[in-house]
N, CA and C of each residue as an Amber inpcrd file, in Angstrom:
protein
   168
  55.0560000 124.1680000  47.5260000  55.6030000 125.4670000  47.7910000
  55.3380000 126.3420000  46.5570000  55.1200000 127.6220000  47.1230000
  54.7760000 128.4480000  46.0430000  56.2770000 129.6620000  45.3350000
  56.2320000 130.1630000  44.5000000  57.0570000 131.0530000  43.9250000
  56.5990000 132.2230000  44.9180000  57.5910000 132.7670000  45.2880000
  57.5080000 134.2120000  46.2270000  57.7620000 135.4060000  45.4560000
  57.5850000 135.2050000  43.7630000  57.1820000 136.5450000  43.0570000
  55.5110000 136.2070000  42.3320000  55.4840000 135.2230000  42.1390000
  54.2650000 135.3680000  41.4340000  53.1490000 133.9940000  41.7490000
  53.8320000 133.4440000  42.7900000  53.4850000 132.5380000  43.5790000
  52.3580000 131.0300000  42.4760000  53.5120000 130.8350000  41.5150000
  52.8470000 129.8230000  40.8220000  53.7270000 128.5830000  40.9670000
  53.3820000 127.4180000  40.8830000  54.0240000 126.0550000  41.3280000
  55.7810000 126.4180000  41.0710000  56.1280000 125.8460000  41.6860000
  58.1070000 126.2990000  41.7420000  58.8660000 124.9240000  41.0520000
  59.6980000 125.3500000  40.5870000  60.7260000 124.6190000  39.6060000
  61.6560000 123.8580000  40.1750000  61.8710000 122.8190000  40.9150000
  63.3290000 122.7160000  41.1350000  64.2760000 122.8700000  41.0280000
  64.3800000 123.0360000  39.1120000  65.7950000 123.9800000  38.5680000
  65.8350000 125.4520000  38.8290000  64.8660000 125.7710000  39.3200000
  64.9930000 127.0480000  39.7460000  64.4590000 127.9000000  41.5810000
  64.5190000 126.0600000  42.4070000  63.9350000 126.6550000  43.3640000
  64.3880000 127.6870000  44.4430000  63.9760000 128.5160000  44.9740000
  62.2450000 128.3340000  45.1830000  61.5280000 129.1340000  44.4830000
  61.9750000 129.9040000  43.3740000  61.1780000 130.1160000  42.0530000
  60.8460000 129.0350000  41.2280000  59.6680000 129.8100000  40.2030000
  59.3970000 128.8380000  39.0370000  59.9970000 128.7730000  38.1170000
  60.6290000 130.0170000  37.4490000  60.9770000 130.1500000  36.4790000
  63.0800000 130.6800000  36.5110000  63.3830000 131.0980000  35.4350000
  64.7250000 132.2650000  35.3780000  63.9080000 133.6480000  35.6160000
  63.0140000 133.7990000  34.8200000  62.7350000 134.7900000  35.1410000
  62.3520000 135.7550000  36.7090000  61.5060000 134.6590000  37.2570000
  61.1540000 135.3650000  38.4960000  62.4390000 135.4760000  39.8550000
  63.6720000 134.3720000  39.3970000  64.7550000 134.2470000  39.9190000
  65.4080000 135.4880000  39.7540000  65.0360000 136.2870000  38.3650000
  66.0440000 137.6120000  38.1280000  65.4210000 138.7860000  38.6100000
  63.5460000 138.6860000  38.6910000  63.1790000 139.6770000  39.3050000
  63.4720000 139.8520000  40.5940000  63.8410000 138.7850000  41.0920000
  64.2270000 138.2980000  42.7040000  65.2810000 139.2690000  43.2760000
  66.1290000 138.6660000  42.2540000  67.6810000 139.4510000  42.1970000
  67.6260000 140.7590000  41.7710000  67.1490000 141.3860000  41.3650000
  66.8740000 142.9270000  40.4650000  66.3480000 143.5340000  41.6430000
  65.5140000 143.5250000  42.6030000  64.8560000 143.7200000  43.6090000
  66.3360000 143.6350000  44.7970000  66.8530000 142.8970000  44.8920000
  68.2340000 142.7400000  46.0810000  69.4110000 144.1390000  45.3620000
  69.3420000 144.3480000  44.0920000  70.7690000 144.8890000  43.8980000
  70.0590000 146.5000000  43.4390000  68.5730000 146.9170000  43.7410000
  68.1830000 148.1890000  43.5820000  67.5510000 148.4840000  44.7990000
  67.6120000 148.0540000  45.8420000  67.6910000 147.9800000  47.0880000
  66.2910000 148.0840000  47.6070000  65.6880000 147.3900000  46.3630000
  63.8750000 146.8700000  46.9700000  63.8950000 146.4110000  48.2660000
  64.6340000 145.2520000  48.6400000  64.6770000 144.7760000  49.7350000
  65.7420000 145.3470000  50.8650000  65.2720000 145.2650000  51.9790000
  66.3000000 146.0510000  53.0470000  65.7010000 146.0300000  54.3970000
  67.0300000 145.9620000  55.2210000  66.2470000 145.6710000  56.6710000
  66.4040000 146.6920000  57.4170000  65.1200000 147.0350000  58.0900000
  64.9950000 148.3840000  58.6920000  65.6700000 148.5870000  59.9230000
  66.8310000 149.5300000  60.0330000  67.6380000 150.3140000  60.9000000
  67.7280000 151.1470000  61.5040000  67.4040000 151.2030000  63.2830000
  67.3740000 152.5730000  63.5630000  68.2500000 153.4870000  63.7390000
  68.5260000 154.6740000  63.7650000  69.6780000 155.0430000  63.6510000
  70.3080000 155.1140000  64.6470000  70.5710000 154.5170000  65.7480000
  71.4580000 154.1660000  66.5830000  72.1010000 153.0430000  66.4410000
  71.5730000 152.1420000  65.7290000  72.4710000 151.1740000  65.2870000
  73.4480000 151.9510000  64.2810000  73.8630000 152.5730000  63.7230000
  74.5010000 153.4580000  62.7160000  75.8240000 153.5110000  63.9790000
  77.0140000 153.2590000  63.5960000  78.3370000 153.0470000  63.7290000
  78.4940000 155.2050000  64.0370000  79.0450000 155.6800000  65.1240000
  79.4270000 157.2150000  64.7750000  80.9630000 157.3400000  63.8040000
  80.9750000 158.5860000  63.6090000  82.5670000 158.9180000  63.2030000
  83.7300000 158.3130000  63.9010000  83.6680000 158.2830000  65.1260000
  84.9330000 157.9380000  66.1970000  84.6610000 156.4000000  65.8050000
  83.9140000 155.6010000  65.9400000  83.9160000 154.0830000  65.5710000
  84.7020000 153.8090000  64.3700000  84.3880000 154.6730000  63.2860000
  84.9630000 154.2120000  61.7600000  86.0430000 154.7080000  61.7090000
  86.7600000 155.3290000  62.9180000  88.0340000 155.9870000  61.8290000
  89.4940000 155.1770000  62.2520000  90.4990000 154.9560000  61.5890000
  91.3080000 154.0460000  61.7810000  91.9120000 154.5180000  62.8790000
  92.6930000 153.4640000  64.3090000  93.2000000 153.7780000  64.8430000
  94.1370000 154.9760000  64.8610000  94.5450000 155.7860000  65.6150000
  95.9710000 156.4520000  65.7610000  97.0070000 156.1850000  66.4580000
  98.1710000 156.5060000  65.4970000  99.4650000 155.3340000  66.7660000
  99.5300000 156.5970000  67.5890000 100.4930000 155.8580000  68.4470000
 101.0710000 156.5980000  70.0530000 102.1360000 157.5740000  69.7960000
């Protein structure tokens, strides 16, 4: 199996990367929103869905 940043032999201590490093580019990429799954906007929740009930 290969590393899925730089695709060089993979580490066990670090699989399925090779390294820490390519583990953090991994992660740096998830929390700046490199990665993301494409949504159309009807899946998008409206106003009336999100807003908290009202009592009676």
């Amino acid at each position: 199996m290969s590393c899925p940043i730089c695709h060089k032999e993979t580490d066990p201590k670090y699989r399925p990367f090779c390294s820490k490093r390519c583990a953090d580019v991994d992660l740096g990429r998830w929390l700046t929103g490199a990665y993301a799954i494409p949504a159309d906007e009807d899946d998008r929740p409206n106003e009336d869905e999100l807003a908290p009930p009202r009592p009676h």
